[in-house]
C-alpha positions in Angstrom: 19.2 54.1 2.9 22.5 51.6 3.3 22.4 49.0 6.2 25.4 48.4 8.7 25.4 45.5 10.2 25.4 47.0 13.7 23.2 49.8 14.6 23.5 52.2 17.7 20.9 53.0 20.0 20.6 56.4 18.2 20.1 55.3 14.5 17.6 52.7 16.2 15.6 55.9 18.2 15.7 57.9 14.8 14.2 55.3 12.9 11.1 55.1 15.1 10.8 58.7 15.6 10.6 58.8 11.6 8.0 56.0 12.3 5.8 58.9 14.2 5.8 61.3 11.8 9.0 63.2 13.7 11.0 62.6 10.8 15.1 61.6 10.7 17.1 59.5 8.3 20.7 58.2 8.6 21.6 60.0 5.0 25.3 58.9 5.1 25.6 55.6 6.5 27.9 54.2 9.4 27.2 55.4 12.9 28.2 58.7 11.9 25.2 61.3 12.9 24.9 63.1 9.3 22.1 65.8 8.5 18.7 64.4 8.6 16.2 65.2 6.1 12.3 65.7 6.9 10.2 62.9 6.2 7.3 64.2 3.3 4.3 65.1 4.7 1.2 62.6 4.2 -0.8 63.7 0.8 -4.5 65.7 1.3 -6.9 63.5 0.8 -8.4 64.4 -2.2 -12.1 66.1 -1.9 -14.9 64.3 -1.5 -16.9 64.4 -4.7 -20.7 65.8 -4.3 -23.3 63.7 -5.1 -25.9 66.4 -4.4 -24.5 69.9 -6.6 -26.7 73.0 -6.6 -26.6 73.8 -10.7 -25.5 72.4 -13.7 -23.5 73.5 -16.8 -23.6 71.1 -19.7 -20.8 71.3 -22.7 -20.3 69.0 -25.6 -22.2 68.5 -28.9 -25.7 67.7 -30.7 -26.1 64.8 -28.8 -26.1 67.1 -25.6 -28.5 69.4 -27.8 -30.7 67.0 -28.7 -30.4 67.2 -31.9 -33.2 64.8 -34.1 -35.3 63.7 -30.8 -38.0 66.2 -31.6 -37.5 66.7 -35.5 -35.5 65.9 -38.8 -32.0 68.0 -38.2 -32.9 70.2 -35.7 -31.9 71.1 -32.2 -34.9 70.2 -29.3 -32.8 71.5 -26.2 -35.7 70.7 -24.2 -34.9 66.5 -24.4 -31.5 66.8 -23.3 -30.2 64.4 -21.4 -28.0 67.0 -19.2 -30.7 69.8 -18.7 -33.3 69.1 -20.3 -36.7 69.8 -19.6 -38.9 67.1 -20.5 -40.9 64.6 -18.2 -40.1 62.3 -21.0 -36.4 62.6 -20.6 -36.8 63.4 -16.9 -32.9 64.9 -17.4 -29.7 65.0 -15.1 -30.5 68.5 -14.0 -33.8 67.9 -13.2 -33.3 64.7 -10.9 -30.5 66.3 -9.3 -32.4 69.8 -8.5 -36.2 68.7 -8.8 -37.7 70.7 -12.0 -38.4 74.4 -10.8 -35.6 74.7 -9.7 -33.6 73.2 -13.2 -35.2 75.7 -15.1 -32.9 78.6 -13.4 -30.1 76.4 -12.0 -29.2 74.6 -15.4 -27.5 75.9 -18.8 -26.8 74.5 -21.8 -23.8 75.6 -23.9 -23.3 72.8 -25.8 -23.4 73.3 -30.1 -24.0 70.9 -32.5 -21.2 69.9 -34.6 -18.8 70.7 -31.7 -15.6 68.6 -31.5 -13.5 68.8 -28.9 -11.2 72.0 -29.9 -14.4 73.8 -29.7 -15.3 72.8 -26.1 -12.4 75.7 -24.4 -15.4 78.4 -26.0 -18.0 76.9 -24.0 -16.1 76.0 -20.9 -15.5 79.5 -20.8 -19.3 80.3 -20.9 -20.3 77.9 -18.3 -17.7 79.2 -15.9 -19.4 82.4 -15.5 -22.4 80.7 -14.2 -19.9 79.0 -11.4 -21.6 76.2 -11.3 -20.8 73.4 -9.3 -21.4 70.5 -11.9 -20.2 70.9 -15.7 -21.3 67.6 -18.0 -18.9 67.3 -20.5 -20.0 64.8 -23.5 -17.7 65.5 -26.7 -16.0 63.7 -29.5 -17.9 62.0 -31.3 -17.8 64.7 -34.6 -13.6 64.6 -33.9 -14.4 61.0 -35.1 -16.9 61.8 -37.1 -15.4 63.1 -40.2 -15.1 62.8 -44.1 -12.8 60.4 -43.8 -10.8 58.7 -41.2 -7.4 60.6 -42.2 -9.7 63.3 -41.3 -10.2 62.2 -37.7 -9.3 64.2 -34.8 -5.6 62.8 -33.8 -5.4 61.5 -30.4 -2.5 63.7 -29.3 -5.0 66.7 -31.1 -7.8 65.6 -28.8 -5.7 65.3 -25.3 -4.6 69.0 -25.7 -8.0 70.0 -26.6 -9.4 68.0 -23.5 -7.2 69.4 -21.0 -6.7 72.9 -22.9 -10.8 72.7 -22.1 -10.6 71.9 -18.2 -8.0 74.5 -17.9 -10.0 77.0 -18.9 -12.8 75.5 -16.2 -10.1 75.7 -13.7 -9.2 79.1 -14.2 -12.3 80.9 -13.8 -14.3 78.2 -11.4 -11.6 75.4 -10.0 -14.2 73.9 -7.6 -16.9 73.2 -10.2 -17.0 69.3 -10.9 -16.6 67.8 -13.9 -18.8 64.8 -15.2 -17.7 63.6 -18.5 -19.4 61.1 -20.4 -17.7 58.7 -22.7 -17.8 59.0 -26.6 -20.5 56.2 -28.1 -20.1 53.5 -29.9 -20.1 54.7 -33.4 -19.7 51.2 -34.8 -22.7 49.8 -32.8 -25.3 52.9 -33.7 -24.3 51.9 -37.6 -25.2 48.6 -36.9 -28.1 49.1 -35.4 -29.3 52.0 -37.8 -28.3 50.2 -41.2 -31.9 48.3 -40.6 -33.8 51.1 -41.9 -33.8 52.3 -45.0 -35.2 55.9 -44.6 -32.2 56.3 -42.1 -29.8 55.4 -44.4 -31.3 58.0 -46.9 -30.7 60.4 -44.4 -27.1 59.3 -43.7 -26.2 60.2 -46.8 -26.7 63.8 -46.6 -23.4 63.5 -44.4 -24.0 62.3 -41.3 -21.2 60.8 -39.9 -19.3 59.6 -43.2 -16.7 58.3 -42.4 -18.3 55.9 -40.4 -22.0 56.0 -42.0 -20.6 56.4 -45.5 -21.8 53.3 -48.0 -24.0 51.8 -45.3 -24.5 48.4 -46.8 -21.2 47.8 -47.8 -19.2 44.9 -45.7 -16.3 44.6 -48.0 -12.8 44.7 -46.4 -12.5 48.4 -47.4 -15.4 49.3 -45.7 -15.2 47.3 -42.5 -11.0 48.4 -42.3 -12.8 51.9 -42.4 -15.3 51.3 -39.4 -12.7 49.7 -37.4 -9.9 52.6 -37.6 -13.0 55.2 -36.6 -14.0 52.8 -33.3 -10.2 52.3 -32.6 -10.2 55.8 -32.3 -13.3 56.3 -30.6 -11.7 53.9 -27.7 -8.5 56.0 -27.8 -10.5 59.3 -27.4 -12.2 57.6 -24.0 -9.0 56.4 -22.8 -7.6 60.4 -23.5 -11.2 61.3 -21.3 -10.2 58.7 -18.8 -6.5 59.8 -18.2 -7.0 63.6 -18.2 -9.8 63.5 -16.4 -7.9 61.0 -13.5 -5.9 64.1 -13.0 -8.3 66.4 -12.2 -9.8 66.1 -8.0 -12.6 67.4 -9.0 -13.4 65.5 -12.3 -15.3 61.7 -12.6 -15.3 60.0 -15.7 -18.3 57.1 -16.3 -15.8 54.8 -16.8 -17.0 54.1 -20.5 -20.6 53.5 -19.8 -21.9 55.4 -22.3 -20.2 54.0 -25.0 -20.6 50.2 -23.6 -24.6 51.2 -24.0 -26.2 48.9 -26.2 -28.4 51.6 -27.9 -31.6 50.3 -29.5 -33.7 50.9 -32.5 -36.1 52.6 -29.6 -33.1 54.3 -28.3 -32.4 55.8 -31.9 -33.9 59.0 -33.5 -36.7 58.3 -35.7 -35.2 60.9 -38.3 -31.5 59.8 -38.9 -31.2 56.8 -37.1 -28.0 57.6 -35.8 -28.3 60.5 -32.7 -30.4 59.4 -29.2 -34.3 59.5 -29.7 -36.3 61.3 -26.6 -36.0 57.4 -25.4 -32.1 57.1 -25.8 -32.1 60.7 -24.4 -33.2 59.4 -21.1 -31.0 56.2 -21.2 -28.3 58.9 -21.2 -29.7 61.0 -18.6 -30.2 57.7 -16.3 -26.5 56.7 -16.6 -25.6 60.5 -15.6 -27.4 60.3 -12.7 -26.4 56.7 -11.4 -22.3 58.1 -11.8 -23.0 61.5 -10.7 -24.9 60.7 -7.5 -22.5 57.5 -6.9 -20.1 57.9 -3.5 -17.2 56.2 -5.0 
């Protein structure tokens, strides 16, 4: 809007009935009384998340399945950290719902080895549940690869992400989203290096292109550790973004991957995925963001 140095009464009774939500602009300048143009209505607040939801879907990978909590490279769905039924774990689902009713509100679709291209399949299995809180926790295989020129590229990943919620949308749009950030890869190596049946283990290919050569320090190797955690921070800043866009989706603002995993918080078996213990480290920080107001 241009300024004149004099106004008239009129300009001065539009302006404060565009103060009142009545809407009316001086769109040419000068005294002249030129069309008007309606002030923009006030954006809808956006919904208020629920901190209490009836069910729960869970997506994502073998940490999700919890894969190696029970036994060496195996799936033991029943220490999940999402819907899970173990008093050990004492799982997201089960806190939220109390445990009967878990066992026929809560599904797990999740598959290990899933990256995120993969999670569109099982958004589109969850949906048919409508339930009203999907726990997404994926990415850690798109980084987890034979090499790191075999890593999941960040643009890659952010189509895959929101090619994923859009398929959520379309069949339940009012289901919430919870989505976990990916670990920190470079901190379960250091932590799992210590043991040396672990690092027998790693060697059957888990995780290589972080896990690969465990003991090795050179500038190669560390070069190689850093590009795979640079990318695991770019995949959570993807989840952070995409999921900003959503009303109905929270990210946990990297808490997951800012988790100082243990030796106790590490599988027994490979060293590398969530033991029962970690398993309920996970399912604590779920509940702590999922039941938080803001």
């Amino acid at each position: 809007m241009r300024k004149q140095g004099h106004r008239s009464r009129a300009v001065v009774a539009v302006l404060t009935a565009a103060l009142v939500g009545v809407a009316g602009c001086d769109a040419v300048g000068g005294d002249s009384a030129g069309p008007t143009q309606k002030a923009k209505p006030s954006p809808k607040p956006s919904p208020a998340w629920d901190s209490s939801p009836g069910s729960v879907a869970a997506v994502g990978d073998s940490i999700t399945r919890g894969f190696d909590a029970c036994g060496i490279l195996t799936d033991c769905p029943d220490v999940s950290w999402a819907t899970g039924s173990s008093a050990q774990v004492d799982s997201l689902a089960v806190r939220l719902l109390g445990k009967a009713k878990a066992a026929g509100h809560s599904w797990n679709y999740a598959v290990s080895g899933s990256r995120m291209a993969d999670l569109s399949t099982q958004m589109a299995q969850a949906a048919t549940r409508a339930p009203e809180l999907v726990t997404v926790m994926a990415g850690a295989n798109d980084a987890c690869r034979d090499s790191t020129a075999a890593m999941t590229s960040v643009a890659g990943f952010r189509a895959d992400f929101e090619d994923a919620l859009s398929v959520l949308r379309g069949k339940a749009p009012k289901a919430q989203v919870y989505v976990a950030s990916v670990p920190n890869l470079k901190r379960l190596w250091s932590q799992g290096r210590t043991n040396p049946m672990g690092k027998q283990v790693w060697k059957l290919g888990v995780c290589p292109s972080m896990l690969a050569d465990a003991d090795a320090v050179d500038a190669a190797a560390t070069e190689r550790r850093d590009t795979v955690q640079k990318r695991v921070q770019e995949y959570n800043a993807v989840l952070k973004e995409v999921c900003a866009q959503d009303a109905h989706c929270r990210y946990d603002g990297g808490a997951v991957y800012a988790y100082r995993f243990g030796t106790d918080q590490l599988s027994h078996w490979d060293w590398f995925h969530p033991s029962v213990d970690g398993q309920a480290r996970l399912a604590e920080i779920a509940y702590r963001k999922v039941r938080s107001v803001t």
